[in-house]
PDB file of N, CA, C and O in Angstrom:
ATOM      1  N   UNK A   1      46.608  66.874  17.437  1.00  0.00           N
ATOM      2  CA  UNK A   1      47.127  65.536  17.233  1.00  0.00           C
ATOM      3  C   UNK A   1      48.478  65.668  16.537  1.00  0.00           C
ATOM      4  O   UNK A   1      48.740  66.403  15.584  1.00  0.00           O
ATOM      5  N   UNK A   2      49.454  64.657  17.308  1.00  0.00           N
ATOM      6  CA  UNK A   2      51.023  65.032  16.251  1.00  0.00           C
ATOM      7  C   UNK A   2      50.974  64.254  15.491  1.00  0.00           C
ATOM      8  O   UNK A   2      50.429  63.162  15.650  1.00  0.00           O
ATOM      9  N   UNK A   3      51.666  64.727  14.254  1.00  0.00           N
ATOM     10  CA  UNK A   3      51.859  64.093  12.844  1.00  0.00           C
ATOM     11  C   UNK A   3      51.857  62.706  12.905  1.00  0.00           C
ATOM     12  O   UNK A   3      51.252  62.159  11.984  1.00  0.00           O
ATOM     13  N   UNK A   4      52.511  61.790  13.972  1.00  0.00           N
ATOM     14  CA  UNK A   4      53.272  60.553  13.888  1.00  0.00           C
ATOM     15  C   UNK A   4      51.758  59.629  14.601  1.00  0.00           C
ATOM     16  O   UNK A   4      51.438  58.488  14.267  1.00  0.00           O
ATOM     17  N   UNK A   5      51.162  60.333  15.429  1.00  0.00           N
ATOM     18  CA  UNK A   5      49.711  59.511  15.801  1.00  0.00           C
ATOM     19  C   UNK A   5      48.777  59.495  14.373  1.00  0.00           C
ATOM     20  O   UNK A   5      48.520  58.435  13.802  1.00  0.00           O
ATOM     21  N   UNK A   6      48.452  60.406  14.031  1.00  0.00           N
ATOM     22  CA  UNK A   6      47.942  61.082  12.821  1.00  0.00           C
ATOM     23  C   UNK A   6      47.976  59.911  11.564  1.00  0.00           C
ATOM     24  O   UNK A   6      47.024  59.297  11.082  1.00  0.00           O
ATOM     25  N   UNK A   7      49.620  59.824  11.174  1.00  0.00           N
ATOM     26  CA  UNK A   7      49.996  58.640  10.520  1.00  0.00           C
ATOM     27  C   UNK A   7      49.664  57.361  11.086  1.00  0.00           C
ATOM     28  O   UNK A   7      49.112  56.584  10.307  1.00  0.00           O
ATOM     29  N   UNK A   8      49.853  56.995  12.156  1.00  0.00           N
ATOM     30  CA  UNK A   8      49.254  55.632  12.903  1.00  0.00           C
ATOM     31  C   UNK A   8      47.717  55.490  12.752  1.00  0.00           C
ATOM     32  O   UNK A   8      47.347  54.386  12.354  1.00  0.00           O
ATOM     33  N   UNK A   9      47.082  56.102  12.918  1.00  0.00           N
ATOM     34  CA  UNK A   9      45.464  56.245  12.826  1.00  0.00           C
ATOM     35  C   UNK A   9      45.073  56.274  11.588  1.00  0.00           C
ATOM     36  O   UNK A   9      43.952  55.868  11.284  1.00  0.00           O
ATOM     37  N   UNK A  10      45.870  56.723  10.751  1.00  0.00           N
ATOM     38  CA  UNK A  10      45.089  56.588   9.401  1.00  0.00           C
ATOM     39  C   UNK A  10      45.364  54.720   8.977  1.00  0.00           C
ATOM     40  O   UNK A  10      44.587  53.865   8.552  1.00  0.00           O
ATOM     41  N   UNK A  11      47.030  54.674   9.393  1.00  0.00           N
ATOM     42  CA  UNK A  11      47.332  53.759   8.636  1.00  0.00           C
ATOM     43  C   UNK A  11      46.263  52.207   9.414  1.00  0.00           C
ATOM     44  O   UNK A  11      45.933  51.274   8.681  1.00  0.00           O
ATOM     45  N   UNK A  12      45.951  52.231  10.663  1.00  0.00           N
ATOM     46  CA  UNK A  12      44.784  51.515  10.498  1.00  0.00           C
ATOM     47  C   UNK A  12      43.706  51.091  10.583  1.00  0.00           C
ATOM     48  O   UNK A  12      43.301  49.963  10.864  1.00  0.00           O
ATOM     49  N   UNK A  13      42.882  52.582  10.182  1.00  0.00           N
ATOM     50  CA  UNK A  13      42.079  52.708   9.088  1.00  0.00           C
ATOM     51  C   UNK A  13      42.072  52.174   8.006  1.00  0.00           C
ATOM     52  O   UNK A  13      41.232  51.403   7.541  1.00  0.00           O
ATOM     53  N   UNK A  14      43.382  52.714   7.382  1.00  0.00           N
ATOM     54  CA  UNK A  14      43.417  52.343   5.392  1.00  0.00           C
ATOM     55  C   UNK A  14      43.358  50.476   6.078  1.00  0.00           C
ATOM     56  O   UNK A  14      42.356  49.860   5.716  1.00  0.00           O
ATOM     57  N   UNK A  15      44.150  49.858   6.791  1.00  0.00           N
ATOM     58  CA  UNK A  15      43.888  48.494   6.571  1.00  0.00           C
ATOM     59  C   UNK A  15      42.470  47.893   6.982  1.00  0.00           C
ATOM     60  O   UNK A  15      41.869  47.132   6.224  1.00  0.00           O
ATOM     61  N   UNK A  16      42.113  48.165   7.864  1.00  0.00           N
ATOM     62  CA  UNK A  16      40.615  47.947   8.017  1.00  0.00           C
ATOM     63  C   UNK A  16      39.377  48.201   7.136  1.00  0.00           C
ATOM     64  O   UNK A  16      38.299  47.609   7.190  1.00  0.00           O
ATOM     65  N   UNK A  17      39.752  49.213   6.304  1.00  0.00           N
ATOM     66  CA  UNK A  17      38.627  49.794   5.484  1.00  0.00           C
ATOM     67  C   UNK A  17      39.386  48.864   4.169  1.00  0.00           C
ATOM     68  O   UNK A  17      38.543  48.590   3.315  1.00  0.00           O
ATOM     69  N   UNK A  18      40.735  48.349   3.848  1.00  0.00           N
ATOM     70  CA  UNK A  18      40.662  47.371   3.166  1.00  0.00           C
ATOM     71  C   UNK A  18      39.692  46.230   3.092  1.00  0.00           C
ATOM     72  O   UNK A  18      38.819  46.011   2.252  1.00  0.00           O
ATOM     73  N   UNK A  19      40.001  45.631   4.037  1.00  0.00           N
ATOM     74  CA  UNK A  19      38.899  44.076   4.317  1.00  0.00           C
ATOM     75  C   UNK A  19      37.582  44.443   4.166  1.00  0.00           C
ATOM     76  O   UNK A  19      36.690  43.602   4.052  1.00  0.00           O
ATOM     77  N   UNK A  20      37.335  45.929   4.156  1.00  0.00           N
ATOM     78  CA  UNK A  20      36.003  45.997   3.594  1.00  0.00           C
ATOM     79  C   UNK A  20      35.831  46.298   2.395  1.00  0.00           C
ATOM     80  O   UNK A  20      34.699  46.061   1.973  1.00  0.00           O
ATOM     81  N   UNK A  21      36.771  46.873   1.470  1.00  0.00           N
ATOM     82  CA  UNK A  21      36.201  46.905   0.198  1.00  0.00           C
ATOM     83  C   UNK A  21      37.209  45.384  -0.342  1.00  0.00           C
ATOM     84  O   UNK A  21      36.408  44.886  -1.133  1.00  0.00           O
ATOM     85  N   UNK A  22      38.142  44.674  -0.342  1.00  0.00           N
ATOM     86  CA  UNK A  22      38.411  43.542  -0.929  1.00  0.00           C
ATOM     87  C   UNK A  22      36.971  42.772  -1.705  1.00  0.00           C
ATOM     88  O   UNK A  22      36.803  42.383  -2.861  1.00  0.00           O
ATOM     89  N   UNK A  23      36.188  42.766  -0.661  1.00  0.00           N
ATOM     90  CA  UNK A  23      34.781  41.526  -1.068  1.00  0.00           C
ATOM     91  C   UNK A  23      34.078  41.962  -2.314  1.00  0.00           C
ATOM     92  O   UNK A  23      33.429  41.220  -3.051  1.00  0.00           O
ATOM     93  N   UNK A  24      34.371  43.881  -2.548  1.00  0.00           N
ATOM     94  CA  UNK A  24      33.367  44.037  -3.173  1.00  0.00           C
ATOM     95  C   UNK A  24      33.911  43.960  -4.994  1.00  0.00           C
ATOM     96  O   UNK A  24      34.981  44.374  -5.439  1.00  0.00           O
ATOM     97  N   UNK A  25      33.086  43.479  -5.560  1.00  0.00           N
ATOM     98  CA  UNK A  25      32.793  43.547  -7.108  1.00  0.00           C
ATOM     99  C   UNK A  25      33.862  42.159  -7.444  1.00  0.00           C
ATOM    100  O   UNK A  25      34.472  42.074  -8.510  1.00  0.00           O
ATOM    101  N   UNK A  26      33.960  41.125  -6.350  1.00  0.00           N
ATOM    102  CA  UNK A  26      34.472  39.711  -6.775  1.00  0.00           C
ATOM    103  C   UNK A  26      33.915  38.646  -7.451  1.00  0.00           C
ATOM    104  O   UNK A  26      33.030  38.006  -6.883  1.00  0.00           O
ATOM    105  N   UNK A  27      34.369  38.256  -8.866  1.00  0.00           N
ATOM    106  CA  UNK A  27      34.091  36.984  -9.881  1.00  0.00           C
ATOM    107  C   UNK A  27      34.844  35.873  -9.180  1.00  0.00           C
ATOM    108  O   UNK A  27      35.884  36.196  -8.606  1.00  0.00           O
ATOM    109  N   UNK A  28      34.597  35.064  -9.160  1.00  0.00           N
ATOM    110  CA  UNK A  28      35.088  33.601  -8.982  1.00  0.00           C
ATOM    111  C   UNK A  28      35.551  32.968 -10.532  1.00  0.00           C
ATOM    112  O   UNK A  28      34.831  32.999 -11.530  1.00  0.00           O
ATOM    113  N   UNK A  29      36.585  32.539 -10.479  1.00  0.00           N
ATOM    114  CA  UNK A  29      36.816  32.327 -12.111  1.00  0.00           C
ATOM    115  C   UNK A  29      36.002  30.715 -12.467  1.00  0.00           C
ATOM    116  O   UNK A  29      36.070  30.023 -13.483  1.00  0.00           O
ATOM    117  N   UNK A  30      35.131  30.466 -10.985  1.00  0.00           N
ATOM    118  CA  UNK A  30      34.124  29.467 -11.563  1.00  0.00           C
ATOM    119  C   UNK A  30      33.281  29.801 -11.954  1.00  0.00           C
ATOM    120  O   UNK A  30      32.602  29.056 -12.660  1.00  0.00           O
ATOM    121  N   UNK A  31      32.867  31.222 -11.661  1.00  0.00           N
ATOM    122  CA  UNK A  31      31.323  31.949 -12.092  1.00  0.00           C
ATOM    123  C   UNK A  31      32.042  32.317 -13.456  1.00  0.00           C
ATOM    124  O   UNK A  31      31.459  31.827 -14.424  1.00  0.00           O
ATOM    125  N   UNK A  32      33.234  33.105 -13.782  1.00  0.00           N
ATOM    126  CA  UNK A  32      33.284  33.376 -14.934  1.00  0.00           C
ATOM    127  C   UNK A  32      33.293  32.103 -15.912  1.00  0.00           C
ATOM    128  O   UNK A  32      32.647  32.197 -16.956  1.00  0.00           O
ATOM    129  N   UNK A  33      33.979  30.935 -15.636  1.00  0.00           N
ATOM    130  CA  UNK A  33      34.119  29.797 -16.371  1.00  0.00           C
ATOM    131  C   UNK A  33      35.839  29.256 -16.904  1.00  0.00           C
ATOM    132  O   UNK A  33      36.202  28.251 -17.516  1.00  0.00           O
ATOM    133  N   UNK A  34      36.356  30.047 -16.528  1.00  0.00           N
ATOM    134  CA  UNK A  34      37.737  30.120 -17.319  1.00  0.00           C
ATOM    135  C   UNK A  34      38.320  29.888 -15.739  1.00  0.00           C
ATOM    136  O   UNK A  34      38.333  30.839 -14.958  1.00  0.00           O
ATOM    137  N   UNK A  35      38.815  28.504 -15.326  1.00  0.00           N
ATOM    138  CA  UNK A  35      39.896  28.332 -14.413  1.00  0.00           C
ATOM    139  C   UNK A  35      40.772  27.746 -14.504  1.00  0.00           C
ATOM    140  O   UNK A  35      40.880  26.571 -14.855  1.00  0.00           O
ATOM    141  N   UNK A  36      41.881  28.800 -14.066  1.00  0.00           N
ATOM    142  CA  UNK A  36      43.355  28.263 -14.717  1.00  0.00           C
ATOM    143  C   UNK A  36      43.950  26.974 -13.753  1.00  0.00           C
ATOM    144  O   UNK A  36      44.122  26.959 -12.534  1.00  0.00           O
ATOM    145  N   UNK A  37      44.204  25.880 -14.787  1.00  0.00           N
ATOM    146  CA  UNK A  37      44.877  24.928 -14.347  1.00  0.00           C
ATOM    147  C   UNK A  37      46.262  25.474 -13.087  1.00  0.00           C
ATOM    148  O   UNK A  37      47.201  26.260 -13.215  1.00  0.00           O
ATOM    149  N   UNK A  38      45.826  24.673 -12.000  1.00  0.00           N
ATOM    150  CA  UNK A  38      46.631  24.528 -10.818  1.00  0.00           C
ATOM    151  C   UNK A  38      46.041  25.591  -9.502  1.00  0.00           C
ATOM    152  O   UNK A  38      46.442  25.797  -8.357  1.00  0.00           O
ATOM    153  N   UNK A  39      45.010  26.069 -10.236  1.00  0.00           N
ATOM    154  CA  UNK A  39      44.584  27.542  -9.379  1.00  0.00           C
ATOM    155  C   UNK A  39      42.744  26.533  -8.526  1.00  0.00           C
ATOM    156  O   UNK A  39      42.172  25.678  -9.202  1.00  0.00           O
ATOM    157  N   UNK A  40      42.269  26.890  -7.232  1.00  0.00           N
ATOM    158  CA  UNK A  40      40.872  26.648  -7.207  1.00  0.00           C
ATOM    159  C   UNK A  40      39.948  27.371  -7.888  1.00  0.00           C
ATOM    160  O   UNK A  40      40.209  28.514  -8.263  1.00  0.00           O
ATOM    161  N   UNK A  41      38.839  26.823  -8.109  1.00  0.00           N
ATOM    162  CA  UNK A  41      37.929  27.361  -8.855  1.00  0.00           C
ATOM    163  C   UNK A  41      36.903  28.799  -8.010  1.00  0.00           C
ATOM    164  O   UNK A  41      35.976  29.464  -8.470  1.00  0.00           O
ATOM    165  N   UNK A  42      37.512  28.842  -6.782  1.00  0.00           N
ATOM    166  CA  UNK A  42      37.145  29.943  -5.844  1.00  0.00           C
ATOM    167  C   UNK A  42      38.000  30.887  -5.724  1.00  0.00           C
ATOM    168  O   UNK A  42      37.734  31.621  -4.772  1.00  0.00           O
ATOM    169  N   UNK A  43      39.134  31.238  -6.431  1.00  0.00           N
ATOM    170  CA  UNK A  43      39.830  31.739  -6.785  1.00  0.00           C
ATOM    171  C   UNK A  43      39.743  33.230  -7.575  1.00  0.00           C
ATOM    172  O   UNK A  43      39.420  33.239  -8.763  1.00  0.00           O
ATOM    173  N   UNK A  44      39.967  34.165  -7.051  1.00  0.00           N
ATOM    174  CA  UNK A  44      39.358  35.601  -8.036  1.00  0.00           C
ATOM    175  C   UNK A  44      39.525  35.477  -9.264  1.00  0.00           C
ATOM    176  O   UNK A  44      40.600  34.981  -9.599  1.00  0.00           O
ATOM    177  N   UNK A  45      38.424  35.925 -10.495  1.00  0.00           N
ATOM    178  CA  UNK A  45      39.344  35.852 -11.649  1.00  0.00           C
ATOM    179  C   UNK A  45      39.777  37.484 -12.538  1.00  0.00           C
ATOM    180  O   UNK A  45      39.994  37.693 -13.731  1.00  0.00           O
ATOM    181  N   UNK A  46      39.770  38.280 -11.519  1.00  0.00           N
ATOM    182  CA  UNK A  46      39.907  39.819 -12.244  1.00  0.00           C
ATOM    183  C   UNK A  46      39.846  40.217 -10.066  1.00  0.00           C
ATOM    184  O   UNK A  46      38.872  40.370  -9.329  1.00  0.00           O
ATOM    185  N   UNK A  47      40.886  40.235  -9.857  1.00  0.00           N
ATOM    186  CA  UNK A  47      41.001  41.022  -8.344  1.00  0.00           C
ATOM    187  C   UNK A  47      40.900  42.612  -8.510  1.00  0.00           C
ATOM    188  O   UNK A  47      40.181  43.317  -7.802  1.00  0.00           O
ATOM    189  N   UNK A  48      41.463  42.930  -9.219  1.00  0.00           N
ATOM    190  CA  UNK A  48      41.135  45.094  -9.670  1.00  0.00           C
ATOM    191  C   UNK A  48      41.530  45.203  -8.118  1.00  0.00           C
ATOM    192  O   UNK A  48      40.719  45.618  -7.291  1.00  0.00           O
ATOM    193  N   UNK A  49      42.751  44.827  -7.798  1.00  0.00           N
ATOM    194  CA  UNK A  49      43.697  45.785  -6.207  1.00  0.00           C
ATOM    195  C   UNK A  49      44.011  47.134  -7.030  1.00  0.00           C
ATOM    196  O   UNK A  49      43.062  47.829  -6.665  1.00  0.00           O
ATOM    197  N   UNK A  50      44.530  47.684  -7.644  1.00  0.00           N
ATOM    198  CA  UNK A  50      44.621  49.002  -7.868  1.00  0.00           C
ATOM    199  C   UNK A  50      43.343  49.541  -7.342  1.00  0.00           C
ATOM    200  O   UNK A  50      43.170  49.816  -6.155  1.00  0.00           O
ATOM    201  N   UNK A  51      42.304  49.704  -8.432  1.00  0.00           N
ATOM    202  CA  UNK A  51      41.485  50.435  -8.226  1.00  0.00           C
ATOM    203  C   UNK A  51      40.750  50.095  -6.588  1.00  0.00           C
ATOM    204  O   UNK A  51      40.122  51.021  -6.074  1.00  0.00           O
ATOM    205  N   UNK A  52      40.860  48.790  -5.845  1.00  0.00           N
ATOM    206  CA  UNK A  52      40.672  48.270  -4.847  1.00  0.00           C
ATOM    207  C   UNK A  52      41.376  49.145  -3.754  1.00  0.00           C
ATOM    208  O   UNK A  52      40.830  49.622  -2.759  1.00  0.00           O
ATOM    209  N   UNK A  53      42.963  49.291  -4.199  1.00  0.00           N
ATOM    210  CA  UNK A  53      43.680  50.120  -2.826  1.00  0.00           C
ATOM    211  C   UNK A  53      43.420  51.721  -3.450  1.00  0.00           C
ATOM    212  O   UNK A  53      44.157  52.482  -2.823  1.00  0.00           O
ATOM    213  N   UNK A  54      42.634  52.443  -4.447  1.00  0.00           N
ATOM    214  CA  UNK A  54      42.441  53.667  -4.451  1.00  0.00           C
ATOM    215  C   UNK A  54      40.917  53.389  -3.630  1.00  0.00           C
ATOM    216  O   UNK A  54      41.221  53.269  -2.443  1.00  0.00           O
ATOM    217  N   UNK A  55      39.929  53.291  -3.730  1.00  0.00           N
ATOM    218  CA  UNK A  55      38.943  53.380  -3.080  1.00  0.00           C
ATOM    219  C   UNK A  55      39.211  53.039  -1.566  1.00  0.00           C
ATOM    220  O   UNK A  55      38.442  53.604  -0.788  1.00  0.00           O
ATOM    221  N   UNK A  56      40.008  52.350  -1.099  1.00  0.00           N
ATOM    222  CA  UNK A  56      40.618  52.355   0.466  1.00  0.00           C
ATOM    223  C   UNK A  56      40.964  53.500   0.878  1.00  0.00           C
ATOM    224  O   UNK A  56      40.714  54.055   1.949  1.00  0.00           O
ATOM    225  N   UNK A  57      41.788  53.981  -0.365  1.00  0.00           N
ATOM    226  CA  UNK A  57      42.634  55.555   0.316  1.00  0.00           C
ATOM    227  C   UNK A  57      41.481  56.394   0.595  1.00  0.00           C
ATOM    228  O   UNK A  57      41.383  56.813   1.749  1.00  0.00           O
ATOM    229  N   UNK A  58      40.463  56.763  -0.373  1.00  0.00           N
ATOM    230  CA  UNK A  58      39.172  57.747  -0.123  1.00  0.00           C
ATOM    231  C   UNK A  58      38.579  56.967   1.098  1.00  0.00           C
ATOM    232  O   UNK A  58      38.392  57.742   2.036  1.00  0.00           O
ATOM    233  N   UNK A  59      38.305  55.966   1.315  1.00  0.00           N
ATOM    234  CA  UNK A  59      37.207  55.614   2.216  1.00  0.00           C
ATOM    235  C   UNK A  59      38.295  55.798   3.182  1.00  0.00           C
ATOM    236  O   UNK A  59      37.737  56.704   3.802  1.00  0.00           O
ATOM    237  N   UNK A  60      39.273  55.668   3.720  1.00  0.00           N
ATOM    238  CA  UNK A  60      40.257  56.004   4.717  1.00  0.00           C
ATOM    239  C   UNK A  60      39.741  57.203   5.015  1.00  0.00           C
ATOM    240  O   UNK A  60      38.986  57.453   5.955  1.00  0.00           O
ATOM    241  N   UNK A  61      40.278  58.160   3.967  1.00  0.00           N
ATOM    242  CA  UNK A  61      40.346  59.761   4.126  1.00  0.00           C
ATOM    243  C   UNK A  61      39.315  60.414   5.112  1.00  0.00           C
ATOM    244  O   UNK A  61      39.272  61.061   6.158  1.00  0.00           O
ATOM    245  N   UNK A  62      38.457  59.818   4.088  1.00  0.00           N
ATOM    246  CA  UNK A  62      36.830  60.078   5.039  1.00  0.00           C
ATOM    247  C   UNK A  62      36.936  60.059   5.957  1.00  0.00           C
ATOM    248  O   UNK A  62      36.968  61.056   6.679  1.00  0.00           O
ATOM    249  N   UNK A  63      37.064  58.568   6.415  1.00  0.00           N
ATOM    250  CA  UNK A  63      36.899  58.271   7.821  1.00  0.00           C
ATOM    251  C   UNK A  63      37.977  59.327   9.038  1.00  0.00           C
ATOM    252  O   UNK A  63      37.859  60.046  10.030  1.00  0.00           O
ATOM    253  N   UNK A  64      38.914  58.828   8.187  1.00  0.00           N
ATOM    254  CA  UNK A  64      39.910  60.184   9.566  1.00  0.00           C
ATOM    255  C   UNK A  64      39.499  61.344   9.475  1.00  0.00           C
ATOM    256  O   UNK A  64      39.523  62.069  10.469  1.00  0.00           O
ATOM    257  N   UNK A  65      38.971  61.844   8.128  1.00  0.00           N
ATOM    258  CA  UNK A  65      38.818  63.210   8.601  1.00  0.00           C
ATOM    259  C   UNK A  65      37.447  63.558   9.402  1.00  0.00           C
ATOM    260  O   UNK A  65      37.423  64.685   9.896  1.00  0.00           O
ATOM    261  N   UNK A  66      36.177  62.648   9.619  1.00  0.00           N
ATOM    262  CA  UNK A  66      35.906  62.770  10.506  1.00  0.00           C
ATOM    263  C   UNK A  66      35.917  62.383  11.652  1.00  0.00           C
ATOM    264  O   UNK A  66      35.209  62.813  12.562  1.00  0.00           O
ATOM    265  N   UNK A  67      36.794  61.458  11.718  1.00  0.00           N
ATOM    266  CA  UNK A  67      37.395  61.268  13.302  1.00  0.00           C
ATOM    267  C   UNK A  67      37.919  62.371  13.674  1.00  0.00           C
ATOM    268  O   UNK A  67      37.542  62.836  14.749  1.00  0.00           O
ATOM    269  N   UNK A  68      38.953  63.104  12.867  1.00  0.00           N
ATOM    270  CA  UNK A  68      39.747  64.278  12.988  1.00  0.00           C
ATOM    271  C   UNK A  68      38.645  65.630  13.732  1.00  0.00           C
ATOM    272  O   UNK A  68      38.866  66.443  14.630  1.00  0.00           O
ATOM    273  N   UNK A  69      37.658  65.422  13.026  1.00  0.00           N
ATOM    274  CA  UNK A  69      36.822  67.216  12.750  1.00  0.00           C
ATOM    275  C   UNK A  69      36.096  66.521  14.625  1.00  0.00           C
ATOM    276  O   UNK A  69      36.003  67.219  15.636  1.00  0.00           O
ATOM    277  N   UNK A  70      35.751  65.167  14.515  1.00  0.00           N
ATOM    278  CA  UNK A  70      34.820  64.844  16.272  1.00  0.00           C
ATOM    279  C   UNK A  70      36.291  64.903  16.934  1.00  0.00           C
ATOM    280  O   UNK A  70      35.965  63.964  17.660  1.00  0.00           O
ATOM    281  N   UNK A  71      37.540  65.150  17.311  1.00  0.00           N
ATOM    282  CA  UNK A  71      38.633  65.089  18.001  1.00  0.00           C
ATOM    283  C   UNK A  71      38.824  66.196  18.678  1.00  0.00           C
ATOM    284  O   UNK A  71      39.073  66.340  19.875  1.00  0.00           O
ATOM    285  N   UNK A  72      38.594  67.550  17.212  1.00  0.00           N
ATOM    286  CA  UNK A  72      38.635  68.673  17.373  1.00  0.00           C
ATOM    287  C   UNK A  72      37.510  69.736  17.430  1.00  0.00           C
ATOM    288  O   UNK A  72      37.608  70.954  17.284  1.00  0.00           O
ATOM    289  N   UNK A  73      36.091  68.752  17.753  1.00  0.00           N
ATOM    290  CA  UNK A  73      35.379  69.888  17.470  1.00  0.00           C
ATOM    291  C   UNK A  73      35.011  69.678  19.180  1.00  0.00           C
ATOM    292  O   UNK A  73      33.940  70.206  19.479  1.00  0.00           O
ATOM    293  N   UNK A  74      35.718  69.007  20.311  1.00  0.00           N
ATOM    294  CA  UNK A  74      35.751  69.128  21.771  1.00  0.00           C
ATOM    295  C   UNK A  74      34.349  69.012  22.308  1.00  0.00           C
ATOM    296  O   UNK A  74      33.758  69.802  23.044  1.00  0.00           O
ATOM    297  N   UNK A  75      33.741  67.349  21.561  1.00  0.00           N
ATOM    298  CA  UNK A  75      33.083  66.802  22.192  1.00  0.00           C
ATOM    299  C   UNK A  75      33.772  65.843  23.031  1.00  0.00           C
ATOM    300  O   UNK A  75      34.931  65.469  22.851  1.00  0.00           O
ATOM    301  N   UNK A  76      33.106  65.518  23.829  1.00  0.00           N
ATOM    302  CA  UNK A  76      33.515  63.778  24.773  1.00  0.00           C
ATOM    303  C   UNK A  76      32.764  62.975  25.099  1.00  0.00           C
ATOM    304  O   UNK A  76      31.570  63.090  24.822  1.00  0.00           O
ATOM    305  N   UNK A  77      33.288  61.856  25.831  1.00  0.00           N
ATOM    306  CA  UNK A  77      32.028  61.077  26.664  1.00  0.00           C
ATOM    307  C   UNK A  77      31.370  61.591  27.377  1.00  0.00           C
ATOM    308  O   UNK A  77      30.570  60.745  27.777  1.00  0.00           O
ATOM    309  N   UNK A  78      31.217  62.339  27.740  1.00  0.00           N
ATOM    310  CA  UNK A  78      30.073  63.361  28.660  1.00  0.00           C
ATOM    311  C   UNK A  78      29.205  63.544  28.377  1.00  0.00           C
ATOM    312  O   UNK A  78      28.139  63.371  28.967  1.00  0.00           O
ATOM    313  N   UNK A  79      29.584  64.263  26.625  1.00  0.00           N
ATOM    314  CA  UNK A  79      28.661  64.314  25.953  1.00  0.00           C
ATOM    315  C   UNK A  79      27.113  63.680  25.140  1.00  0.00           C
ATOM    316  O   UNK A  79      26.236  64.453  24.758  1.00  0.00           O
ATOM    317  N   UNK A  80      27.050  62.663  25.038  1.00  0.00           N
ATOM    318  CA  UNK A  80      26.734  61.283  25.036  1.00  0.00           C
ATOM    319  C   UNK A  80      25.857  60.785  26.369  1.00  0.00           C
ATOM    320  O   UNK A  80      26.212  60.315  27.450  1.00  0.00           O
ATOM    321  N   UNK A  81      24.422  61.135  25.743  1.00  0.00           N
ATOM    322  CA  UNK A  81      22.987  60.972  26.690  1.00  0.00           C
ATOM    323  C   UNK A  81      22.931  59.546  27.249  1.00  0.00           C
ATOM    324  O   UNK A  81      23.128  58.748  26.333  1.00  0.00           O
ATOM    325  N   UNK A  82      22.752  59.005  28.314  1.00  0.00           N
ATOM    326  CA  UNK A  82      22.659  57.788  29.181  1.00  0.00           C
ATOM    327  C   UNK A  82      24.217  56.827  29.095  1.00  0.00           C
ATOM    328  O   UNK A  82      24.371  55.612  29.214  1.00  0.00           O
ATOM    329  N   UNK A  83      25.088  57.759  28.878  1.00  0.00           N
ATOM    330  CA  UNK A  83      26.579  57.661  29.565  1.00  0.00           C
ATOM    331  C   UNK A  83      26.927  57.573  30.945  1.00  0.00           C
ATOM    332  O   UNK A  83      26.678  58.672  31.442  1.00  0.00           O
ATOM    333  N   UNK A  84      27.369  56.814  31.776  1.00  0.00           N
ATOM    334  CA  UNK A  84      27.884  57.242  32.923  1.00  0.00           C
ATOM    335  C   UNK A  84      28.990  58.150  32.413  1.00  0.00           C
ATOM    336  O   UNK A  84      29.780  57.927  31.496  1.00  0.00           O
ATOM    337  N   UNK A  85      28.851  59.570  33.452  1.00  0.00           N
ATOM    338  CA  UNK A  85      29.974  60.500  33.895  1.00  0.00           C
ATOM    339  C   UNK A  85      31.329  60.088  33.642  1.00  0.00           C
ATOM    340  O   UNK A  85      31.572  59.047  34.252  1.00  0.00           O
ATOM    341  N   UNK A  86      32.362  60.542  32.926  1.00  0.00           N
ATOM    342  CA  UNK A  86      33.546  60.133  33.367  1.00  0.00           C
ATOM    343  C   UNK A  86      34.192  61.190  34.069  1.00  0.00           C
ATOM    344  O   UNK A  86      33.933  62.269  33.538  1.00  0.00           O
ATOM    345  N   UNK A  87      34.715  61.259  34.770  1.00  0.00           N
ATOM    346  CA  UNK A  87      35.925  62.807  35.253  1.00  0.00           C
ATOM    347  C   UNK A  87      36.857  62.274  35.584  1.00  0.00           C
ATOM    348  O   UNK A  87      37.836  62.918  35.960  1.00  0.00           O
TER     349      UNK A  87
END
């Protein structure tokens, strides 16, 4: 795989595997109680994107690198029991 696909594939990954960790470990600053005037009360009240876009980068990583290791370890659709044939 060349470098520049490589970079494309991860990069979306990392955004996809965003929208999956965003949801996780979210307060509503109505559940906490403290909502700031002009803001909705459904509104995050502690978002943690840092630590949010580091756990993207690992769960990225993962994921390409085993996309990477099934790319290169020269399986295919063939491979893959009650597949129609491709050639």
């Amino acid at each position: 795989m060349r470098i520049g696909t490589a970079i494309a594939i991860y990069f979306v990954i990392w955004w996809v595997a965003l929208f999956v960790v965003l949801p996780l470990k979210v307060r509503t600053q109505g559940e906490v109680g403290d909502v700031v005037p002009g803001t909705p009360a459904s509104a995050p009240a502690r978002p943690q994107l840092l630590l949010k876009a580091a756990l993207t980068t690992v769960l990225a990583g993962i994921v390409f690198a085993g996309l990477w290791a099934l790319m290169n370890s020269g399986l295919s659709l063939d491979d893959v029991p009650l597949l129609p044939k491709f050639h």
